[in-house]
MIDOTI-103669 format. One record per atom (N, C-alpha, C): residue number from 1; atom name; x, y, z. Coordinates in pm, 1 decimal, padded with zeros to 6 digits. Layout:
<atoms>
     k    a          u          v          w
   NUM   CA          X          Y          Z
...
</atoms>
This chain:
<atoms>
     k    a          u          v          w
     1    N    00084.2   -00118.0    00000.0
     1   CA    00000.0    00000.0    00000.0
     1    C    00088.6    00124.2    00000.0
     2    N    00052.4    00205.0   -00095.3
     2   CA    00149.7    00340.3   -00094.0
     2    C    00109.3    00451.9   -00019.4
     3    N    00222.5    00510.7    00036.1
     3   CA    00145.0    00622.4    00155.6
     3    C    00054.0    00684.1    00130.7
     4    N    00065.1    00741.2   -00025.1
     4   CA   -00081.6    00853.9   -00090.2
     4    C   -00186.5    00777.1   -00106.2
     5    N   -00212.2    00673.3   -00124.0
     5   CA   -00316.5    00615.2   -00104.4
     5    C   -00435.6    00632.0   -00061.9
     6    N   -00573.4    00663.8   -00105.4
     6   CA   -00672.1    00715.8   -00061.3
     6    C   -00706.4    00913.9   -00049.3
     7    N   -00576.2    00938.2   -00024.9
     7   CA   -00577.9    01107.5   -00071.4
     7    C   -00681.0    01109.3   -00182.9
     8    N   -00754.3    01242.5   -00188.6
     8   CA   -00817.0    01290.7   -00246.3
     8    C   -00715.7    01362.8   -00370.9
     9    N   -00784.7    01387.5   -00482.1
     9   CA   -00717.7    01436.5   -00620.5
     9    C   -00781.6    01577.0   -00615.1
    10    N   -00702.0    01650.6   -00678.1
    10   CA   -00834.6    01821.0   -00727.1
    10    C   -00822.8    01803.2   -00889.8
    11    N   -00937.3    01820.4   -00946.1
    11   CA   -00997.2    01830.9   -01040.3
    11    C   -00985.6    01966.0   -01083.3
    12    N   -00939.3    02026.8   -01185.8
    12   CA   -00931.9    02149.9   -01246.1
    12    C   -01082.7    02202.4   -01275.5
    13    N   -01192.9    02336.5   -01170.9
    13   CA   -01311.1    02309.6   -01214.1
    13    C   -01365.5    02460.0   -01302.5
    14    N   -01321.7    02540.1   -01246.6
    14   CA   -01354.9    02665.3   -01268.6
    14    C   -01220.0    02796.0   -01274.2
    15    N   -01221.0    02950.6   -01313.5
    15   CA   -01124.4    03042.4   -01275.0
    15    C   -01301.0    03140.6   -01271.0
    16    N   -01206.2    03196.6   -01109.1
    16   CA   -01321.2    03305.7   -01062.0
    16    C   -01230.6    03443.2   -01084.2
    17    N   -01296.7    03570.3   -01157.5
    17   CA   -01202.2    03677.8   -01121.9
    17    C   -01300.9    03771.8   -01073.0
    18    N   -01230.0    03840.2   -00948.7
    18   CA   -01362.6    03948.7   -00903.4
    18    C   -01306.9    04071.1   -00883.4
    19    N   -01369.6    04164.7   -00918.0
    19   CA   -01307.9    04305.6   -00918.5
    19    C   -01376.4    04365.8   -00767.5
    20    N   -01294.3    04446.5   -00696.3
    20   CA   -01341.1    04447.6   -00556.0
    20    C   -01318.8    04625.0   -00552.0
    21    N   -01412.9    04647.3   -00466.6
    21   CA   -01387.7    04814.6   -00470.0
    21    C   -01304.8    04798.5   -00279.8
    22    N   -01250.0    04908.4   -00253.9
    22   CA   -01183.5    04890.7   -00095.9
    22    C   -01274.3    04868.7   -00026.1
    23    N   -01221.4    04801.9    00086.2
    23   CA   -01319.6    04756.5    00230.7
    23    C   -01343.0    04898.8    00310.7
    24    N   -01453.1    04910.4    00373.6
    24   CA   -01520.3    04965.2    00458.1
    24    C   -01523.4    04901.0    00604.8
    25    N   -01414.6    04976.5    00695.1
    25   CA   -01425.1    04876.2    00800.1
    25    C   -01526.5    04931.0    00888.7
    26    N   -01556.2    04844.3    00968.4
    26   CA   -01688.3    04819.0    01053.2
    26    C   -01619.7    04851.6    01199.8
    27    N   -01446.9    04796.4    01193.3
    27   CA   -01399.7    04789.8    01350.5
    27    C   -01401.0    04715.4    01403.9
    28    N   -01424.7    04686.3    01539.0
    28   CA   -01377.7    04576.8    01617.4
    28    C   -01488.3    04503.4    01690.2
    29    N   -01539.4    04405.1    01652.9
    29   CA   -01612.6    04328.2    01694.7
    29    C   -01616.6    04308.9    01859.0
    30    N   -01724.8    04326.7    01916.6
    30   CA   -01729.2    04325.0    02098.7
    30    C   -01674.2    04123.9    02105.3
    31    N   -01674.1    04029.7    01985.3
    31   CA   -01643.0    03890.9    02026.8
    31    C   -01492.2    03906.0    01924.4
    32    N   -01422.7    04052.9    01976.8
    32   CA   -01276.9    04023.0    01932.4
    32    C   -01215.6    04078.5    01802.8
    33    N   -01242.1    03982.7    01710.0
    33   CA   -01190.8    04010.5    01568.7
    33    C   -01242.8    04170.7    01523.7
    34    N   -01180.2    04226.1    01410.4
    34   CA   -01210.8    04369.6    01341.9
    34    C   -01311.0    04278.3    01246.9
    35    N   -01365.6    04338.7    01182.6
    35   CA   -01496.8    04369.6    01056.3
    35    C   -01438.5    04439.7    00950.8
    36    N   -01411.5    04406.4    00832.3
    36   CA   -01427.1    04496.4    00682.9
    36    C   -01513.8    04451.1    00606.9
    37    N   -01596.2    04525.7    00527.2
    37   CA   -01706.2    04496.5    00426.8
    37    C   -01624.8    04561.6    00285.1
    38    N   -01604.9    04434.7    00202.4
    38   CA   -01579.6    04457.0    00045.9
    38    C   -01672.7    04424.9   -00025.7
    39    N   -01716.2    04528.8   -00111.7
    39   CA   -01844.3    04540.6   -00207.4
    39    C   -01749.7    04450.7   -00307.9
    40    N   -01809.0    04329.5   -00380.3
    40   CA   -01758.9    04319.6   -00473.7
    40    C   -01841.8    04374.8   -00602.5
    41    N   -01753.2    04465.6   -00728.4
    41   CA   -01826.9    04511.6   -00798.8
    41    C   -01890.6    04470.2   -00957.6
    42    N   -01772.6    04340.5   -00991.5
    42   CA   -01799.8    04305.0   -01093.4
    42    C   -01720.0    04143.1   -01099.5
    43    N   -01801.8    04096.0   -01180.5
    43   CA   -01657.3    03937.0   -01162.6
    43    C   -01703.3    03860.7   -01287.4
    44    N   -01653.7    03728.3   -01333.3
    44   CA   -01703.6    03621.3   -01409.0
    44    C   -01652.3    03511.8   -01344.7
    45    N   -01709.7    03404.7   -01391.1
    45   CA   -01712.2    03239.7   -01352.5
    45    C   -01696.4    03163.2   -01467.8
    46    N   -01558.7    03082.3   -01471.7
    46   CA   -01589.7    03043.9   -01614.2
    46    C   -01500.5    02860.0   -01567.2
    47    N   -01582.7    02805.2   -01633.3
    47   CA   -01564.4    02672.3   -01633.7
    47    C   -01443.5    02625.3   -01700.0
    48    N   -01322.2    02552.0   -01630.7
    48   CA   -01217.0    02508.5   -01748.3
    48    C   -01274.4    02385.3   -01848.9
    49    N   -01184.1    02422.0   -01938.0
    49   CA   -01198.7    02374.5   -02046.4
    49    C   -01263.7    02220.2   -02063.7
    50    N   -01159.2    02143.6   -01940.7
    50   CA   -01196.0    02020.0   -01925.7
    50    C   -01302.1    01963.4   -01858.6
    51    N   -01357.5    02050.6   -01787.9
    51   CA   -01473.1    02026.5   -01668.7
    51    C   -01603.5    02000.0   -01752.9
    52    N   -01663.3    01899.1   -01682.1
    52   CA   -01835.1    01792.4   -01718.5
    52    C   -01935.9    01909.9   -01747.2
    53    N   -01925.6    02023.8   -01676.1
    53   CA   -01997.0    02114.5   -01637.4
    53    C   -02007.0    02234.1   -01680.4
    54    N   -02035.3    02332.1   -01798.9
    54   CA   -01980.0    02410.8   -01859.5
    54    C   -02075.9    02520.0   -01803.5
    55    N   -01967.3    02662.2   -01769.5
    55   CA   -02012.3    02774.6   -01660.6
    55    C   -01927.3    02853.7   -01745.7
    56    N   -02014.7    02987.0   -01805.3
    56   CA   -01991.8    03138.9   -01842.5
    56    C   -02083.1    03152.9   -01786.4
    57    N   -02024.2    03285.1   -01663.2
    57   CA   -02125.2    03336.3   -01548.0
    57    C   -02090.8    03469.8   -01535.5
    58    N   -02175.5    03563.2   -01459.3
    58   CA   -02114.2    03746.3   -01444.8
    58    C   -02192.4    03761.5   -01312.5
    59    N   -02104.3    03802.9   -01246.7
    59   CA   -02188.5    03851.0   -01072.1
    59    C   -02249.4    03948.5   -01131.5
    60    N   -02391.2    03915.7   -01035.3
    60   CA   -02493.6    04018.9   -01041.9
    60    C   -02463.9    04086.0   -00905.8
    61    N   -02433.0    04030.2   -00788.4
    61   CA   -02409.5    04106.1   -00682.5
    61    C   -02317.6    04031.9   -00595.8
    62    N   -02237.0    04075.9   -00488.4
    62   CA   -02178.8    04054.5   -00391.3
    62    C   -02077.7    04097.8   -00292.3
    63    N   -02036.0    04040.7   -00154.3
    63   CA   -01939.5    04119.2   -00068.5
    63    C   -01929.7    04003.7    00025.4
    64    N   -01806.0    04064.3    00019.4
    64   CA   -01700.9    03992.8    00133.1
    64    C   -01703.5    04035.1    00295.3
    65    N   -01745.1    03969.6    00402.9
    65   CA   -01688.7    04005.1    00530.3
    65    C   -01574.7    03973.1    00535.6
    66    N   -01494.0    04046.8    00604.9
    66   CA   -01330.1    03964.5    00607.6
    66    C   -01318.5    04021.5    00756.4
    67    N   -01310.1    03884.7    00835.2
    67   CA   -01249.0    03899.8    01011.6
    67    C   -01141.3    03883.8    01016.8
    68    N   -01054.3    03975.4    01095.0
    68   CA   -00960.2    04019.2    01099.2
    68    C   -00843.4    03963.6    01266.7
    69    N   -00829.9    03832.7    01198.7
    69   CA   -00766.5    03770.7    01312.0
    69    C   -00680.4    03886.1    01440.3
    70    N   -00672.8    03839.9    01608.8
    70   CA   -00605.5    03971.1    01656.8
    70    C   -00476.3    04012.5    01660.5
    71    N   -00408.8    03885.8    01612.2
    71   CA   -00262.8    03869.5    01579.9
    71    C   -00207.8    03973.7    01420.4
    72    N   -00339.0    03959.8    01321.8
    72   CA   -00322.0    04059.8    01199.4
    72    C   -00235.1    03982.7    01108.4
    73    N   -00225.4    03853.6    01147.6
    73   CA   -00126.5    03773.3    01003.4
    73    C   -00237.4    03661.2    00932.2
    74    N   -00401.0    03713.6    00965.4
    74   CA   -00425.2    03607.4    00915.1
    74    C   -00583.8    03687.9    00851.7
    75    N   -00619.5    03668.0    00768.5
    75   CA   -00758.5    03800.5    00764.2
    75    C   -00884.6    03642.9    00691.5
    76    N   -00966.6    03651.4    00760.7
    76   CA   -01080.3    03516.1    00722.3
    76    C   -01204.8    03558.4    00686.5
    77    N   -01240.1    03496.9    00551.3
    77   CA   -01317.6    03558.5    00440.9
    77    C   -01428.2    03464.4    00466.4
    78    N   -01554.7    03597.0    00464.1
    78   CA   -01669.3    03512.3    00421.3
    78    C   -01759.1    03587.9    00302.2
    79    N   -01771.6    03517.1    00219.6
    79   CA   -01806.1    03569.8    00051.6
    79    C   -01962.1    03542.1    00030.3
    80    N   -02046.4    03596.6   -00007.5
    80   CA   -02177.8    03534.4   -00065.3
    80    C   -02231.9    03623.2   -00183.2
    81    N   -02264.5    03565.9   -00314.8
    81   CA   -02260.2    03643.6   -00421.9
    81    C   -02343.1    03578.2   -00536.0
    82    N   -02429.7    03589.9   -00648.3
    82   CA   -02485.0    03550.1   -00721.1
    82    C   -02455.7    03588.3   -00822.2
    83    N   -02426.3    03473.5   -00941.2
    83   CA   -02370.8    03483.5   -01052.9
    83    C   -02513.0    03444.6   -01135.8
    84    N   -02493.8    03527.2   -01272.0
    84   CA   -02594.0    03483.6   -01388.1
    84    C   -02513.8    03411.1   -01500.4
    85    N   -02579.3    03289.5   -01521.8
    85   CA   -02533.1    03216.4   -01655.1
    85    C   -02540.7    03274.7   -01778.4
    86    N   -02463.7    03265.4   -01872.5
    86   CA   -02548.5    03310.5   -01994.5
    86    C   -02679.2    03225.8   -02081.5
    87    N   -02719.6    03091.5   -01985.6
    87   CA   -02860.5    03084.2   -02053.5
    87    C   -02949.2    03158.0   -01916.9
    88    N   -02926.8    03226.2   -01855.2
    88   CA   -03014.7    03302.5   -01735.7
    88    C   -03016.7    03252.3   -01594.8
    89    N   -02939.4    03132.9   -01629.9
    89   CA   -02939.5    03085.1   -01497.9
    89    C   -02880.5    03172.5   -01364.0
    90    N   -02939.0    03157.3   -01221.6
    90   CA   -02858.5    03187.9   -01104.9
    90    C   -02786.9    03111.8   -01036.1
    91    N   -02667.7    03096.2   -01002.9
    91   CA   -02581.3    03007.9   -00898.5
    91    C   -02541.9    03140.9   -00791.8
    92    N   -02625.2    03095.7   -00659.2
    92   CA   -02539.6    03101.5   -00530.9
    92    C   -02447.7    03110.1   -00542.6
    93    N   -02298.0    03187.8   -00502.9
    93   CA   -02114.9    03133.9   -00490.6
    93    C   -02144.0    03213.8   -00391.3
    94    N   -02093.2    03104.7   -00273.8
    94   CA   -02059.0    03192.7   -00143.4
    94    C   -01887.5    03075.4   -00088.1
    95    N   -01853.3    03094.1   -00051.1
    95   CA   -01682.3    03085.7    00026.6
    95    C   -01694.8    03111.0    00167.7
    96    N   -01570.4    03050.7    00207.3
    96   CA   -01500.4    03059.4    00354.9
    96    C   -01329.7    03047.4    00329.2
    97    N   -01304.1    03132.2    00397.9
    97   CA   -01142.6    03100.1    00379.9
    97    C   -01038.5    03206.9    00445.9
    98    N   -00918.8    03180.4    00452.7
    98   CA   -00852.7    03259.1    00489.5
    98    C   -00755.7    03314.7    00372.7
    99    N   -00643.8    03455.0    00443.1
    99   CA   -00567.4    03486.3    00367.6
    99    C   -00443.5    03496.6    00465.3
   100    N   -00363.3    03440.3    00406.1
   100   CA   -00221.3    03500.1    00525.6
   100    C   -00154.6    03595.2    00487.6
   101    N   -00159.9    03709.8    00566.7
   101   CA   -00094.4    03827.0    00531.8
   101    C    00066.0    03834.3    00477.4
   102    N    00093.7    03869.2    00391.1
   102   CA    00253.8    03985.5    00372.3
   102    C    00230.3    04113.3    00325.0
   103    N    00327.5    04129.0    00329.6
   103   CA    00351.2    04305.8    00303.7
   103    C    00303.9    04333.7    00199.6
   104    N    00263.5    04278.0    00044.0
   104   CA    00208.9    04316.4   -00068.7
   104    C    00061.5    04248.4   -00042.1
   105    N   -00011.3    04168.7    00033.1
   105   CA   -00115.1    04176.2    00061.7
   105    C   -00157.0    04309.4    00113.1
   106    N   -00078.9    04324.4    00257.5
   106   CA   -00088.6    04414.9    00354.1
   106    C   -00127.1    04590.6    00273.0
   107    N   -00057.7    04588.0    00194.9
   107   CA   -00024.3    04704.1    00116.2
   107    C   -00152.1    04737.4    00041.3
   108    N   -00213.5    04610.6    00017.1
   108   CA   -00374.7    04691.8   -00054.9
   108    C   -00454.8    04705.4    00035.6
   109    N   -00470.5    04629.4    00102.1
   109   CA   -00551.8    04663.4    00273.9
   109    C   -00550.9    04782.9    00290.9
   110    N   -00454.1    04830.6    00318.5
   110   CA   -00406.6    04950.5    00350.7
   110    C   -00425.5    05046.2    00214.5
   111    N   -00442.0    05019.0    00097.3
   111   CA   -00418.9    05125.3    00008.5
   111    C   -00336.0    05188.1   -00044.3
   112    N   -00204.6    05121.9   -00024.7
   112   CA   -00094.0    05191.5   -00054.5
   112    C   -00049.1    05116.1   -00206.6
   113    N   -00100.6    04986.2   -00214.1
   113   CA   -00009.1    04929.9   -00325.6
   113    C   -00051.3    05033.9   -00489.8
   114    N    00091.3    04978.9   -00525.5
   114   CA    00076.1    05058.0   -00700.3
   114    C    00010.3    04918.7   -00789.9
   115    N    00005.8    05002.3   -00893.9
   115   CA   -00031.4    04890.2   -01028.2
   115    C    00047.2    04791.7   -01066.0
   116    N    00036.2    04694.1   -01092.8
   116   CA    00132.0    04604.6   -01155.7
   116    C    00148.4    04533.4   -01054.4
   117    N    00154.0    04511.2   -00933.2
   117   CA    00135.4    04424.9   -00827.7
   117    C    00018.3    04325.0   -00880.4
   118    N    00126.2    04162.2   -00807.6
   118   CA    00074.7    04067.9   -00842.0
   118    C    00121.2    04011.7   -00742.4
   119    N    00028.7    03922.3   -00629.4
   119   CA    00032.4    03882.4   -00504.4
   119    C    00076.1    03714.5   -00587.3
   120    N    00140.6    03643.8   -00436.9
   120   CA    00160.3    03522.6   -00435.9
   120    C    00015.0    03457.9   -00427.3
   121    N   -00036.7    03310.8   -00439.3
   121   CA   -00136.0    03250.6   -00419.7
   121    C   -00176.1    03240.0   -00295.0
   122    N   -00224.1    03349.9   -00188.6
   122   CA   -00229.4    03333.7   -00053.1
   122    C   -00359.8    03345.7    00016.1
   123    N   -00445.0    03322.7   -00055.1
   123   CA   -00604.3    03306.6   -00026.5
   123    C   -00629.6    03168.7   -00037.2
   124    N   -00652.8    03119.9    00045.9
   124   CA   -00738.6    02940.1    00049.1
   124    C   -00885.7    02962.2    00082.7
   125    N   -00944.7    02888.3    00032.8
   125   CA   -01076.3    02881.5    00019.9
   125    C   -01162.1    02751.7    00029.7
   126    N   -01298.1    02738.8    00077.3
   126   CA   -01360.4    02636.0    00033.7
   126    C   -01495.0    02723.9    00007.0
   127    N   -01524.3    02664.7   -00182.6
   127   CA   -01662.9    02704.0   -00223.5
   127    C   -01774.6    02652.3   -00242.3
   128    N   -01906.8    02716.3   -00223.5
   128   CA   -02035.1    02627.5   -00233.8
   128    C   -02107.8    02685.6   -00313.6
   129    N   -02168.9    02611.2   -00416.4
   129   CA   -02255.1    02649.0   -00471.0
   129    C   -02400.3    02574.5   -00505.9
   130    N   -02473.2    02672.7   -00536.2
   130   CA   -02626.1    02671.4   -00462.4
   130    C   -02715.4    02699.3   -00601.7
   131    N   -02797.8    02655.7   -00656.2
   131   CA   -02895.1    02664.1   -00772.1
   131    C   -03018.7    02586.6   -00792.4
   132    N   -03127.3    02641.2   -00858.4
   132   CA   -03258.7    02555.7   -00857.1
   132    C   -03241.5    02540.8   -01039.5
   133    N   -03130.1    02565.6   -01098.5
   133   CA   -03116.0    02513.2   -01233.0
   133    C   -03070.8    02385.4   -01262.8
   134    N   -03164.8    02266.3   -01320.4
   134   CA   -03139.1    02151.7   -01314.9
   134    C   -03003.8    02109.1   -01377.7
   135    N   -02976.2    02239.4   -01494.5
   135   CA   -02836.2    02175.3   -01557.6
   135    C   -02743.8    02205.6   -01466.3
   136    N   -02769.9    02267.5   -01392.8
   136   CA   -02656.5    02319.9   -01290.3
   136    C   -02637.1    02259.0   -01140.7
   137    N   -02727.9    02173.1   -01105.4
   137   CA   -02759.4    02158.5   -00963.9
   137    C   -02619.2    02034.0   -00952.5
   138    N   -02529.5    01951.6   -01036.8
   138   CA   -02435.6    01918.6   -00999.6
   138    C   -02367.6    01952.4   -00904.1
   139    N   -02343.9    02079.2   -00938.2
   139   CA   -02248.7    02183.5   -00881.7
   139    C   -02272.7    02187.2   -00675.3
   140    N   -02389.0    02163.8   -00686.8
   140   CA   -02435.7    02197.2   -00540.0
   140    C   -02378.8    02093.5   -00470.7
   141    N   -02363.9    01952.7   -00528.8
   141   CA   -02283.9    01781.9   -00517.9
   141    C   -02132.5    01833.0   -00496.4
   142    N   -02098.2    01896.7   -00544.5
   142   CA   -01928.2    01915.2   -00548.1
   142    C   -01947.7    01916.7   -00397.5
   143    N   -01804.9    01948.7   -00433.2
   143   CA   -01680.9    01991.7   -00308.7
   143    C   -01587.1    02039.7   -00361.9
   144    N   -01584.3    02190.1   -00351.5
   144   CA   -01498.2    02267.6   -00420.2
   144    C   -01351.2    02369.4   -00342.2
   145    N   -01266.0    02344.1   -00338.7
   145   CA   -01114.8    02441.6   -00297.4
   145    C   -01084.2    02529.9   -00425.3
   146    N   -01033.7    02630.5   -00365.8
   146   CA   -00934.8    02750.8   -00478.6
   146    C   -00825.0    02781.1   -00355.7
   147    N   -00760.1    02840.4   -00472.1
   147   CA   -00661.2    02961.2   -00419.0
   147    C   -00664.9    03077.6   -00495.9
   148    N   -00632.0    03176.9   -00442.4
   148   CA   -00664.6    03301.5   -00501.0
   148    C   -00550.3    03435.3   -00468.0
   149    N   -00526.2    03458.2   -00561.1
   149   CA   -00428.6    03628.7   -00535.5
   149    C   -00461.1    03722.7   -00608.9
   150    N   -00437.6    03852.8   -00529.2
   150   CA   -00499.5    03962.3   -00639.1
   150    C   -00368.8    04011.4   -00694.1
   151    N   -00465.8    04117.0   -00782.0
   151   CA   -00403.8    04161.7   -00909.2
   151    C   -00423.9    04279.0   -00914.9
   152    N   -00343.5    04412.7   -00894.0
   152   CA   -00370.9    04535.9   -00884.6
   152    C   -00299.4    04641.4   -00998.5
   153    N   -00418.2    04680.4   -01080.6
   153   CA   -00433.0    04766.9   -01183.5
   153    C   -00422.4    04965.3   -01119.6
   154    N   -00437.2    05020.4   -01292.0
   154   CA   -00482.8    05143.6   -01255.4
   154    C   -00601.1    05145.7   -01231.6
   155    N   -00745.6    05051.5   -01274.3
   155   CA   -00835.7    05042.2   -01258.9
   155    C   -00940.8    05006.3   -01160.2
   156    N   -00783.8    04932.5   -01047.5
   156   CA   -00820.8    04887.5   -00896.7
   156    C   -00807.7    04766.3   -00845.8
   157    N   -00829.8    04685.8   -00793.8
   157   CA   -00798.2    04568.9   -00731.6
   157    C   -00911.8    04430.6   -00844.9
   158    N   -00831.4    04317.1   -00802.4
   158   CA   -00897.9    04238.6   -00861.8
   158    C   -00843.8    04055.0   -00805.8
   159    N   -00928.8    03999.7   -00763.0
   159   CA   -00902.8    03895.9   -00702.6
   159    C   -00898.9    03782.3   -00783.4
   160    N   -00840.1    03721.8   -00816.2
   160   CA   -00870.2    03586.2   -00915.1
   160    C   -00795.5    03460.1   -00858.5
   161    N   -00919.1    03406.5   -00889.8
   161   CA   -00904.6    03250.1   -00805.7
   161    C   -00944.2    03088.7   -00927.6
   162    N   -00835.1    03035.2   -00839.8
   162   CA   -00851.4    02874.7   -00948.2
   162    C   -00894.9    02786.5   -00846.0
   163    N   -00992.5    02729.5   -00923.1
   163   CA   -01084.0    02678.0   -00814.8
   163    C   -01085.5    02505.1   -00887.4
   164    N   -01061.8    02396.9   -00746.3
   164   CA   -01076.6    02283.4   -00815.9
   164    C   -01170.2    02200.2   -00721.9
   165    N   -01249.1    02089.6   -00808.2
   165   CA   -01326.4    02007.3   -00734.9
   165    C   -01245.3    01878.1   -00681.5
   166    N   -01301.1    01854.7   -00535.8
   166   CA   -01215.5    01752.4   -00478.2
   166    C   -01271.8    01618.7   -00511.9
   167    N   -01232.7    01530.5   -00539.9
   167   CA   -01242.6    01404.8   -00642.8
   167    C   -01180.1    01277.4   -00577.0
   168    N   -01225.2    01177.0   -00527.1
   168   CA   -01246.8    01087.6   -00486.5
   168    C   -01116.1    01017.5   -00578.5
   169    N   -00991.1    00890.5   -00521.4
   169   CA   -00927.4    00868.5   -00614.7
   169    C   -00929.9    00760.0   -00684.7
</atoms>
């Protein structure tokens, strides 16, 4: 029997990119952690190439809570957002996850970073998704991980994430 044995595989399923306007912080929670609210303002969902399941999607709406561990090296995301298919469909995408801070994370938090900044892969995630569209209700069966780093333009921040389904081996 080989040690990997039984490990789970990731399946290449989706790339999420979301354009985020700055957080609005809320402050410090009376159970500890700080509060920021990120409007997200625009995004797509698009199915890789190889995946059973084929997804061209465009947020219609969404935002991020992000709690703000008290140590400050660790910031934990909670996402909920609705995407439209292009045959009209709606999918739920909501997330949980963390980000571990560095200094070029840190730096858009803060507002300071320039353009052309391109973060390491330091967002982990687990995603769910939610639909009453029969071609789509697979999706709700998954079990889905990403990772995600942003990408900062003159035009503003932008999060993009590769997202894979976890797959039985």
């Amino acid at each position: 029997m080989s040690a990997d044995e039984g490990f789970p595989r990731l399946k290449p399923a989706f790339t999420a990119v979301l354009d985020i306007e700055p957080g609005l912080p809320i402050g410090a929670l009376s159970s500890g952690p700080t509060l920021v609210w990120v409007k997200i303002k625009s995004g797509t969902l698009k199915s890789h190439p190889d995946f059973p399941t084929p997804v061209n999607a465009t947020l219609i709406s969404g935002a991020d809570w992000i709690h703000g561990d008290p140590s400050g090296s660790v910031q934990r995301l909670d996402v909920r957002s609705v995407f439209k298919t292009e045959d009209g469909s709606l999918l739920n995408f909501s997330y949980l996850g963390l980000i571990q801070m560095d200094p070029a994370i840190a730096s858009i938090f803060t507002g300071e970073a320039k353009p052309g900044l391109v973060t390491n892969w330091s967002a982990i995630t687990h995603k769910f998704i939610q639909t009453g569209a029969e071609q789509y209700k697979s999706l709700a069966d998954g079990v889905f991980v990403a990772v995600g780093r942003f990408h900062v333009s003159e035009g503003g921040v932008a999060v993009e994430y590769k997202i894979s389904q976890v797959v039985s081996t």
